[in-house]
Every structure is written in C-alpha cells, then in structure tokens.
N, C-alpha and C positions, 0 to 999 in steps of 0.2 A: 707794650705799645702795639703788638701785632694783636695782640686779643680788640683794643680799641680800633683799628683800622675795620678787622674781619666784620666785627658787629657796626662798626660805621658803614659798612659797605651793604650789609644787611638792609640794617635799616633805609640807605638809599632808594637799594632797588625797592623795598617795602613801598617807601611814597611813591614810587613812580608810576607802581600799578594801582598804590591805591588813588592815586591823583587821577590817573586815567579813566578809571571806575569811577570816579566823583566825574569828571568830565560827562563821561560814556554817560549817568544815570542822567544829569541835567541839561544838556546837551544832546538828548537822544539819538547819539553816532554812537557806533560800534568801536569795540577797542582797537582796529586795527587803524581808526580817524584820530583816536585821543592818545593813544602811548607814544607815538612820539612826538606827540606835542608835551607832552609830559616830560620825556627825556630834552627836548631841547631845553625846555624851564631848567632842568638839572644842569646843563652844560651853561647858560647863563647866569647859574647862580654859581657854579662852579668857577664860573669866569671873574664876575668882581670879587669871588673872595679870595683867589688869584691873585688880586691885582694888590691885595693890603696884604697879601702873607697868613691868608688864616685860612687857607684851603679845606683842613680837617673841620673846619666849622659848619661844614656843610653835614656833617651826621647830626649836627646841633639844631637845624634848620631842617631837616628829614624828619628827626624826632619831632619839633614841632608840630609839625604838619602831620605827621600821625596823630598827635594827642589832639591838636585842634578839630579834627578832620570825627572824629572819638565825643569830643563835644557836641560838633555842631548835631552829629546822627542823633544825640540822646535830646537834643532842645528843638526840634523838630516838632511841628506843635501839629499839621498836619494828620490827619485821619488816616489811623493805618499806617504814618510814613515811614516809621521803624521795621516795618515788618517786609512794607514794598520795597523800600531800599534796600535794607538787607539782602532783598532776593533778589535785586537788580544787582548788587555791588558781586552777590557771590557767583550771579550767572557771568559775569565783566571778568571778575578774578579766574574763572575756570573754564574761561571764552580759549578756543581754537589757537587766539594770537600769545596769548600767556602762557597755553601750555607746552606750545611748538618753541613758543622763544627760548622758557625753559631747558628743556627738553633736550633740544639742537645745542644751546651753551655748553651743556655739562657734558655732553659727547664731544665737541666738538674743544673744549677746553680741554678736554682725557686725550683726545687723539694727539692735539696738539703741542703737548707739555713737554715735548723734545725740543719743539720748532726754536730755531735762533735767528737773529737778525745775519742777511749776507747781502742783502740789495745795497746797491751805495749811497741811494740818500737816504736810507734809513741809517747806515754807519755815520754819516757824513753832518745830518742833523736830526733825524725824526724821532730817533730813540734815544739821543742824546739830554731831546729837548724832555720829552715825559719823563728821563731818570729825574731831572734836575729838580722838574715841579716836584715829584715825587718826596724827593730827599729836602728840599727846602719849605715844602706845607705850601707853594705859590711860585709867584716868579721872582725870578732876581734881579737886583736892584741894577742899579748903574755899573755900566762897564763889568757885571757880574754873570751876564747870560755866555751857557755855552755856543762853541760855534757862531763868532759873533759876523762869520758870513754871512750869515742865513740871519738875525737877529729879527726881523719887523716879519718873519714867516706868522700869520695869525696859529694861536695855541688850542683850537676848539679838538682838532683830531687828540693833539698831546694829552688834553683832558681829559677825555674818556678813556683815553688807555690808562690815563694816572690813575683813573679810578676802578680800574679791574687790578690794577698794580698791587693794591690794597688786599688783595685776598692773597698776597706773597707769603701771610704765616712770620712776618718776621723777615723775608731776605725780599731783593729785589728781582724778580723771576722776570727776566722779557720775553718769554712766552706768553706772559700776559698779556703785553700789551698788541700781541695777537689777537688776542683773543677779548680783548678790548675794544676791538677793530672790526674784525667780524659780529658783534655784538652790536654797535652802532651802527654798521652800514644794513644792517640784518633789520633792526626796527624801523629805520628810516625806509626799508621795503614796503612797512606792514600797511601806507597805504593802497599802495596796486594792490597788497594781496587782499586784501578788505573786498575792492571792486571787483576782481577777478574772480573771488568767491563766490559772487552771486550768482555765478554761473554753475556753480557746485552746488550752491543753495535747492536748486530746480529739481535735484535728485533727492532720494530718502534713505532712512537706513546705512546700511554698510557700503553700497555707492556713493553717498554724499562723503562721509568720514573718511573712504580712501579717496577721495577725490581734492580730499582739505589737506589731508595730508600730502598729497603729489604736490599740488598747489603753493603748500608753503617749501617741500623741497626745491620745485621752481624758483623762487624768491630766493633761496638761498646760491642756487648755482646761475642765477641772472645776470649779476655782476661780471663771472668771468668772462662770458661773452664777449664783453668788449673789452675787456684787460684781465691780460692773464698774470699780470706781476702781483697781482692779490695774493696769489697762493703761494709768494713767497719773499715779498715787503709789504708795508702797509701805504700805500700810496693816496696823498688829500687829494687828489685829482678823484676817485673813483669816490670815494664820499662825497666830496662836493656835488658830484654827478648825480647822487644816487637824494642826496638833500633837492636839487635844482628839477628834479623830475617831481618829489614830492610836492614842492610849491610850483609848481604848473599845473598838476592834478590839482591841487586846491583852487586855485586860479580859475581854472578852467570851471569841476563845480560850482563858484559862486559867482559865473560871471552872469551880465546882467538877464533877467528870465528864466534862470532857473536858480538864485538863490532861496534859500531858505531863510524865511524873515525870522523865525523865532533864534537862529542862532548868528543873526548878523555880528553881535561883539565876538563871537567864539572866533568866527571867521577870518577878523582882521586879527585876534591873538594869532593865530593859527602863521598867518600871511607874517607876523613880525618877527615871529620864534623864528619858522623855518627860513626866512629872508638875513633873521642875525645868525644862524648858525653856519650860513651858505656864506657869510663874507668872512667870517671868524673860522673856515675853515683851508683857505688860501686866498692870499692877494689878491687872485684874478679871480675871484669869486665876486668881487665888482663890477665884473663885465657878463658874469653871470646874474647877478641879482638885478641889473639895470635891463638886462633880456626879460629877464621875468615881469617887473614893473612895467616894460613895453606893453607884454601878452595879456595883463590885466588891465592898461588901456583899449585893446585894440579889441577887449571880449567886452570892456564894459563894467563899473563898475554901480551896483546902486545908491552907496556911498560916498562919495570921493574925497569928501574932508577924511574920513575915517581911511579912510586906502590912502594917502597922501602921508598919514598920520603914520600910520604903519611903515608904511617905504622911509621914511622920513628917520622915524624912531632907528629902524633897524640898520640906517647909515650911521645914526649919531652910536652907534654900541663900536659900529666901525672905525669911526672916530678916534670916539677911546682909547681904543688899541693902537690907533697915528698917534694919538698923546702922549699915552705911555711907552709909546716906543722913543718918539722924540725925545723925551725927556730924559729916559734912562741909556739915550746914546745907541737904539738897536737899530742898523740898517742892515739888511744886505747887499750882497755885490748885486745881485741881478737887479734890485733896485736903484740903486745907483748905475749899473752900467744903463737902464733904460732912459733914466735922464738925459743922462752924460747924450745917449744916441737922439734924443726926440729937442733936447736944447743947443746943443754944438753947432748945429747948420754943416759940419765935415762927414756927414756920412757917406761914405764910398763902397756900391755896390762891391759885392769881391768878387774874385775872377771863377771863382769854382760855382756860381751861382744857379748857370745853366744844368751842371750836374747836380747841383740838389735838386731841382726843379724834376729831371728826370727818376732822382733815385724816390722823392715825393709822390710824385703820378705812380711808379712803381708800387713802393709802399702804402699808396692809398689804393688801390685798386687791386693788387693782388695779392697782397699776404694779406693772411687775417690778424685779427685786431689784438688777439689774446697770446700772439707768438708761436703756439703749440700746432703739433699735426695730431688730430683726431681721425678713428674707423668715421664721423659721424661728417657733418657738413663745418667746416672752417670756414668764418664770412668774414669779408675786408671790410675795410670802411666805406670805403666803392660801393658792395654792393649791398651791405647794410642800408644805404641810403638810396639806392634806388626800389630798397624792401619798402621804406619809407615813404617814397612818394606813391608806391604802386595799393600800399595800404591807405593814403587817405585816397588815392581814386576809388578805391572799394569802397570808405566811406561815402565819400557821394554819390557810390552808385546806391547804397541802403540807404541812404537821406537820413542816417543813424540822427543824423545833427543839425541836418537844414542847411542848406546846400550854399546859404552865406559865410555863414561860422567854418565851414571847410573849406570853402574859400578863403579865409582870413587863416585858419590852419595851414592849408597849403603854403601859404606867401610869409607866415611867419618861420617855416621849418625852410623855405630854401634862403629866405632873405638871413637868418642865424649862422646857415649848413656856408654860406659864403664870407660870410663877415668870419667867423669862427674860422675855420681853416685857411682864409687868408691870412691871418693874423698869425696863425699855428707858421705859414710857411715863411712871413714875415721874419719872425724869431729867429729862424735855421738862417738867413740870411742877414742878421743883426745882431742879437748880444751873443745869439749860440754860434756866428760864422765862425771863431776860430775852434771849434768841438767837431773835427774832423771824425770822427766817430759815425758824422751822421751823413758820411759820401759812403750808406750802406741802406740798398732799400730796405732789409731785414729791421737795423735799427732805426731808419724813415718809420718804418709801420710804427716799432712800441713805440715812437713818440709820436705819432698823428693818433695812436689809441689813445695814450696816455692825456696830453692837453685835449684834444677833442672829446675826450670823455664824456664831459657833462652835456655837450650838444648830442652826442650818438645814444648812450645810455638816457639821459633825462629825455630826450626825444622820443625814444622807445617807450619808453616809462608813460610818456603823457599820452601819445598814442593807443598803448593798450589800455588806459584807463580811459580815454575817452568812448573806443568802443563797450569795454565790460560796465561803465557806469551808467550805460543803454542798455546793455544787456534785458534790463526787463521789458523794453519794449518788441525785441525781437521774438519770432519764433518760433524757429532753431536754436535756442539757449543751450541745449543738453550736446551738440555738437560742438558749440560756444565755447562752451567747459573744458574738450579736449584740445583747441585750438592753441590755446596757449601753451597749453603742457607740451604740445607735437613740438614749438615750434622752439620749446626752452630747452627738450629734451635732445633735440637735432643738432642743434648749434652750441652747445655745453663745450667748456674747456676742460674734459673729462680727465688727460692728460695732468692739468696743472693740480685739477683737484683731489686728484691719488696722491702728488709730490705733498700735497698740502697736509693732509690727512697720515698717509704714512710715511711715501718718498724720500722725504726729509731726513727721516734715518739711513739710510745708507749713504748718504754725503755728509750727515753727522760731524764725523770725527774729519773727514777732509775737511770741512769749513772751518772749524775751531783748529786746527794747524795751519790752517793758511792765516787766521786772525792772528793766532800769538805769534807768527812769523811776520805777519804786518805790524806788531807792534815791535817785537824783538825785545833782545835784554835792556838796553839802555830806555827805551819805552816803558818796560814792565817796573825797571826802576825808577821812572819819571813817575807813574801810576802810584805805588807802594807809596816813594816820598810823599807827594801831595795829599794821599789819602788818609795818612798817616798824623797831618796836622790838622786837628779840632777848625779852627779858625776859616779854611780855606773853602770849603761850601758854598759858591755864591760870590766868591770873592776872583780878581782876575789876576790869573799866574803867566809873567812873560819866560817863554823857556827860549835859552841862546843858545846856538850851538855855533860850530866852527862853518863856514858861510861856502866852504869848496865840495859842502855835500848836499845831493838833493834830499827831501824828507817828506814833499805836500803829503803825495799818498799815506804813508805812515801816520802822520798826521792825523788824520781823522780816526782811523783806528786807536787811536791813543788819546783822542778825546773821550772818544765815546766809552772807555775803560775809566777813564778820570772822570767824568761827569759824577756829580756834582760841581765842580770846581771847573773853571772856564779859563782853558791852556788859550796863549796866544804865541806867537814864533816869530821867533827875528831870528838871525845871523851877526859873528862877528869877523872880520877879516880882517887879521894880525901885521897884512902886511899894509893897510890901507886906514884903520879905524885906529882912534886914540881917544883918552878917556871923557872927551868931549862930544864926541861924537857916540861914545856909548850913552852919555847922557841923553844926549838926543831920539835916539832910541828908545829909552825908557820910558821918556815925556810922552815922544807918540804913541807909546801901548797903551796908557792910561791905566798901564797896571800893578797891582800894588802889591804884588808881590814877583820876584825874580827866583829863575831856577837857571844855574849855569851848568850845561853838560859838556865839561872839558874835561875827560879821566887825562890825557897828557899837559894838562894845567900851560896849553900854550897862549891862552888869551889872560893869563896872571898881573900883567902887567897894564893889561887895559881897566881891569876893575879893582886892583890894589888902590890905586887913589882914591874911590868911592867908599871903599868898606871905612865902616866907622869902628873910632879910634878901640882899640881890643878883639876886634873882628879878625878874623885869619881868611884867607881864601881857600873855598875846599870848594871841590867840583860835585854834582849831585846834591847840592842840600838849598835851602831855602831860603832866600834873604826876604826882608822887609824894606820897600821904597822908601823911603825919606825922602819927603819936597817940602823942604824948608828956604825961606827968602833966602838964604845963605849958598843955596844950593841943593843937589841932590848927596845921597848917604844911601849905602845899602849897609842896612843891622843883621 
C-alpha cells in the first residue's frame, strides 16, 4: 500500500506543475500566477473525493490528467506547436518557482523529520483531524468524526497535509503534516513572489539569480512575521491569511482598467479556486472571503455576471461542507456557543472586560505579533499597521496607482483593520470570556496575531504586490528589488525559525514525556484496545469512567493517539446514576460502541443489567451498543 500512496503522491505533484505549465503556456502568466491555482484545483478535488470516501482516487485523476494532458500536446495540429510548447512547458517546469519550491521542500522536510505535534490545537483537533482522513481514504461518516468539538472545522488545511502524509513509506509520520503545511502556505506565497521578482528581473547574470534566490527565501520567512506559532503548530489562521492576500493580488490585478482581456475566464477560475479554498480553510474564512468580494466591487469588475458567478460558485462549495456537516451531525462548540450568544438576547457583558480591553491595547501595541525577541526589529500589530497606512501614503505620494484607487485602498485597509479587530476583541469578551488565559497582554498579542492574521498578513501581501506589480513603471526598480528583502530580512522571526528547523530537538524527548504522561497508563490502554479492533476506524467510541475525577485535558492527548477512531467521555457516579440513567447516556453519545474504565469494577452494578444475556463485565474491553425497540444491550 505504501508503494501505491509514494507513487500517488508522485504523480500528484507531477499534475500540479504540469497543469500549471499548461496554464502558464495558454494563459501567458508565469508559474508563480498558475501553480497555485493548480494546487487549489488539487485541494478541491481532494475535497469531493473526501466527501464519498475515495480520497486515494485522486492519483486516479493525476494520472489522467497527465496522460490527457500527453494527448492533447501530440494532436495539436498548430505549426511548430510541439516543439513551441515543449519549450514553453520545459522553461515553466525549470522556472525559479519550481525549482525553489522543490528545493526548499526537500530541505526543509530533512530538517524537519524530528519535528512533533505540542501546540494544543494541533493535539486537540488539527492533527487528529488529517490522521483520520488519512486512515479512513476521506471523511467519516455520521457521529464517526474525531474530536466531535471542533466537528463543522472546514478540512482544506487537513487535506494537504493528508497528502504529504502519503510519502510516510508505510507508517503515519506527523512530521509530515509539517511539512505539508509549509508546502501549501509556501506556494500560496508564489504570487507576491512572481511580482516581487520583477524587480529582480531588472538585473542580469549572477545578480539577478541571487536576488531570486533572497527573494524566494523572503517568501518563505514572510509568514513568521506575523505569527510565530508556525514554527511550531500548523495554525488555519496563517493559511487562510496567506490564501486571503493571494485573492486580493488577484482582485486587485484584474480590477476594472487594467484587466487583461485575453485571460478574462482564467481570471474568475482564479477568483473561485482561491475564494473556495479560503472558506474551506476555516469558518471565519467567511468573513474573509465576503472582504474580498467587497474589494472587487469597490475596484470594479469588467464582468460582473462572471464575478457574481464566481463569488456565488465558491459559497456554494461552502455549502457543501454546511451539508455534509449537517447531515453527519458535526458541529462545534464555538459554533454553537456563537449562536447560543447572537440568538439568546441574555448576553451579559463580564466584569473583567475593562481588563481585557487593557491587556488588548497592550497586546496590540507593544509585543510583537510573532511572540519571539529578536537581535533584529520585533513589530506589533500596532505598529505593523501604522507601516500600513504610512506605505499607501507613499503610494500616493508616487501616484504608483492613481490617486483614486489609493484612495479606495486606504478606506478599504482601515474600514477591514476596524471591523476585524473589533470582532477579534468582541470574541475575548463573548464565547472566549470565561478563557481567563487571556487577562495576559503576552497571550492578548498571540491571539490578536493569531485571528487578525489574514487582515495584517493578507494586507501586507496585497500592499506589496500592488507596489512591485508597478514596479515597471518606476525608475528606481533595482533599489525596488532590495526593498523588500531589507524590510523581510529586519523584521523575520529568526528565533522561531532555528526552533523550527533544529530547536526542536533539544525539547525532543521533554515533549514526548510530557505527551505520554498526558496520556498515562489507563490512556495508553484505552489507545492499544481501540486500536486493536478492525471495525472501530470511523466509528464512535463512548469511554466512562468513574465521575469524581477530572480528565478534559488528558482527553485530547488520548484522542489524538486513538485517531482514527473517534473517543467521546461521559462519567458514571455510583452514588447517584442507575442503570437508567446509564442508558440515558449512551442514547445521548450516539455512540456505538462503549469502553468502561473501571479496574475496581465499582460501577458493576450499573451496567450488569445492560450486558446481554452471556456477557460478563470486565473493565477495559469493548462493548457494542444495541438500540433495539425492546431497549438498549451492550454485546
């Protein structure tokens, strides 16, 4: 099976660039325009074949598309077109952005191959969720998904980690989906670095090629900037960010007056990929994609049936995943507890509010965004965004853009920069007020980096693409060039990005003892059983234990060990519960299989009545639900 996965992953990446190079040749952009558009196609196909359980049929669908792709070059009827293309496809294949993507992967996959999961929403559901696709070829069916807190979380990040998963040889490595991680927020760079380049373009020789090369190291340490939890969880906030900048650079290119007519359809593909992958990558990716659809009213579009179509299309993929979550029972709490606060009419400011507000202004203003102390410059979100407004006055002082459009710039980056971190502080005073955690400016800052990401990063992102996609009209381009590099090189999370690369090893062996001490023995034996039964993959396991001990925490560490198999927890209390009331319990897990951890066999009495007739009670082993009209049975 690991031979089929390695060459399914192969072949993948094979279509992605050769798709891109088909873009790149008929579509006249450079491969830093069409590879991830290429890669979003991959994660949308990855997505509905997701949703039927045939995941691995995406090598099926790779291959196609190579051998079609093989065809169509040979029936080309076109004068020369074999020989033009050919040298278009292999200049596309052996382009700057192919060989750095390369290149950077396989180092940075070697660097990385110690790295383990320790951030807590990566224990808690992020890495739970890619094991499960993983092991189950898609998603799990009803009442089947791990972590069924987090359940309606969209699955676009899980996905591309599932598919670097793939080159595990056989085991399930989570390093990969490191390394999966950095892969997709890496190509989803490649179009700043496209634009950026042009400014490199200007020079020749050995100048130009180190300059492509700084360039794309740029691109790669951008990110930390504004969160520095990169470098050690894989956080959908900093993707989404780094998606929600690429479709602003789009947007902005094809707004009305300077699109390009001959690639008008490419344009709205372009606008629907990047728009479905930005809502398919978290929840609130909603509130980011309906920012974007603003920005491409307010720049103009020459289409608008076509733009409508697009925006439209890439809700309805949104949809889907409301549907399929519906249907298979996945909510999370913070989705529900947002309801619960926006429908009740009982919400009561809380008393600690004025001190988050302080420790908030704190946190946005003076610690920087990324957590870390750097020899170099540490920028807050504060004053990131006063970088922000001081850069487009710079634009309208060079009239880079025409001093309307930077006008409509300006009014869209502060009208965002307030609706966005109102909302961010709204949170801290709503579903997150009892997460006392955050009466700490320190931890104010990572979560104002963290949610505000896509507004600070994708801000950043559209910013410098709007100046370097002028670039050729200016000129000082060759000073252009270092401008960017000064300003990625200054402000770098240099810090987190040693921990990321090697760091990591010397807290090694601390992480993995403090993990199997969060699981402990009756955990590691919850793990083994479950894992141990063929049937249980997908399927939902209620685990009781005795009701006078606490466990949450432990909890997640011991899903995320069981995943595949999706652990839920209740409690029994001996002096209070009777076999009625266990039943009651069972009904509301909706799960269909039970695990009792009683080693002093004191809840004996509460589920002897349930065990069917031959049945003995033993502590640690596995029953099977029975809901029969007669009642409930555990087999």
């Amino acid at each position: 099976m690991w031979t089929v996965n390695l060459i399914g992953f192969i072949l993948c990446a094979a279509a992605v660039i050769l798709m891109a190079a088909n873009f790149s040749y008929r579509y006249k952009e450079n491969m830093a325009s069409t590879l991830p558009v290429a890669y979003a196609a991959l994660g949308l196909t990855m997505y509905v074949l997701a949703i039927i359980g045939t995941l691995r049929g995406v090598f099926v669908e790779a291959s196609l598309y190579i051998v079609l792709s093989v065809i169509s070059f040979f029936m080309d009827k076109k004068k020369n077109a074999e020989s033009k293309r050919l040298e278009a496809l292999g200049k596309s294949i052996l382009s700057p952005e192919v060989i750095g993507l390369i290149v950077t992967s396989v180092i940075m996959g070697f660097l990385t191959s110690g790295l383990a999961f320790s951030w807590w929403d990566d224990i808690n559901f992020w890495s739970q969720d890619a094991k499960q696709i993983f092991y189950l070829n898609g998603f799990a069916g009803k009442y089947g998904n791990v972590s069924p807190e987090f359940g309606d979380y969209p699955p676009a990040g899980s996905l591309y980690k599932c598919m670097f998963l793939f080159t595990g040889l056989g085991k399930y490595r989570e390093n990969l989906q490191f390394l999966g991680y950095f892969v997709t927020n890496t190509i989803f760079m490649m179009p700043l670095f496209g634009v950026v380049k042009k400014a490199a373009d200007k020079f020749s020789g050995a100048k130009k090629n180190v300059l492509t090369v700084f360039c794309f190291a740029a691109m790669v340490l951008f990110p930390g900037i504004f969160n520095g939890i990169i470098y050690y969880g894989t956080p959908a906030d900093v993707t989404m960010a780094i998606v929600y900048g690429a479709l602003l650079l789009t947007l902005w290119s094809g707004r009305r007056g300077k699109e390009n007519t001959g690639n008008e359809d490419f344009y709205y593909i372009k606008i629907f990929l990047y728009a479905s992958v930005l809502l398919l990558t978290k929840s609130v990716g909603a509130e980011w994609a309906a920012f974007a659809f603003i920005f491409g009213i307010v720049f103009g579009q020459k289409n608008m049936r076509k733009y409508i179509v697009s925006a439209a299309s890439s809700f309805m993929v949104y949809g889907s995943w409301l549907c399929f979550c519906f249907i298979n029972r996945r909510v999370a709490k913070l989705t529900g507890a947002g309801i619960r606060f926006a429908t009740s009419g009982d919400y009561v400011v809380p008393a600690n509010t004025m001190d988050k507000a302080g420790f908030f202004m704190k946190g946005f203003w003076l610690l920087p965004m990324h957590g870390d102390s750097n020899p170099t410059i540490d920028v807050s979100a504060g004053a990131m965004l006063i970088v922000m407004i001081l850069f487009i006055v710079y634009l309208c002082h060079i009239n880079v853009t025409g001093k309307k459009d930077t006008a409509k710039l300006a009014i869209f980056v502060v009208a965002t920069a307030l609706v966005a971190y109102g909302i961010i502080f709204l949170a801290h005073i709503s579903i997150f007020q009892t997460e006392d955690q955050y009466l700490d400016a320190y931890a104010m800052s990572l979560s104002i980096a963290r949610y505000g990401c896509p507004f600070m990063l994708g801000g950043v992102y559209l910013l410098a693409g709007v100046l370097y996609n002028e670039s050729g009209v200016l000129k000082n381009t060759k000073a252009l060039a270092a401008a960017f590099l000064v300003f990625v090189f200054l402000t770098a999370d240099y810090k987190g990005f040693l921990f990321y690369i090697n760091g990591y090893r010397d807290v090694a062996e601390k992480n993995r003892a403090y993990i199997e001490d969060m699981i402990g023995e009756n955990g590691k034996k919850l793990v083994d059983t479950v894992s141990s039964v063929d049937e249980l993959p997908g399927k939902r396991v209620l685990v009781m234990r005795d009701g006078h001990l606490s466990y949450w925490v432990h909890n997640a560490y011991i899903n995320k060990a069981a995943s595949p198999v999706a652990l839920v927890y209740d409690v029994f209390m001996t002096e209070s519960d009777d076999p009625s009331s266990i039943v009651s319990k069972l009904l509301a897990s909706h799960a269909s299989y039970l695990y009792i951890e009683d080693n002093d066999e004191i809840s004996k009495d509460l589920f002897l009545p349930l065990l069917k007739e031959g049945s003995k009670f033993e502590s640690c082993r596995i029953y099977k639900i029975e809901n029969s009209g007669r009642g409930v049975t555990l087999e």
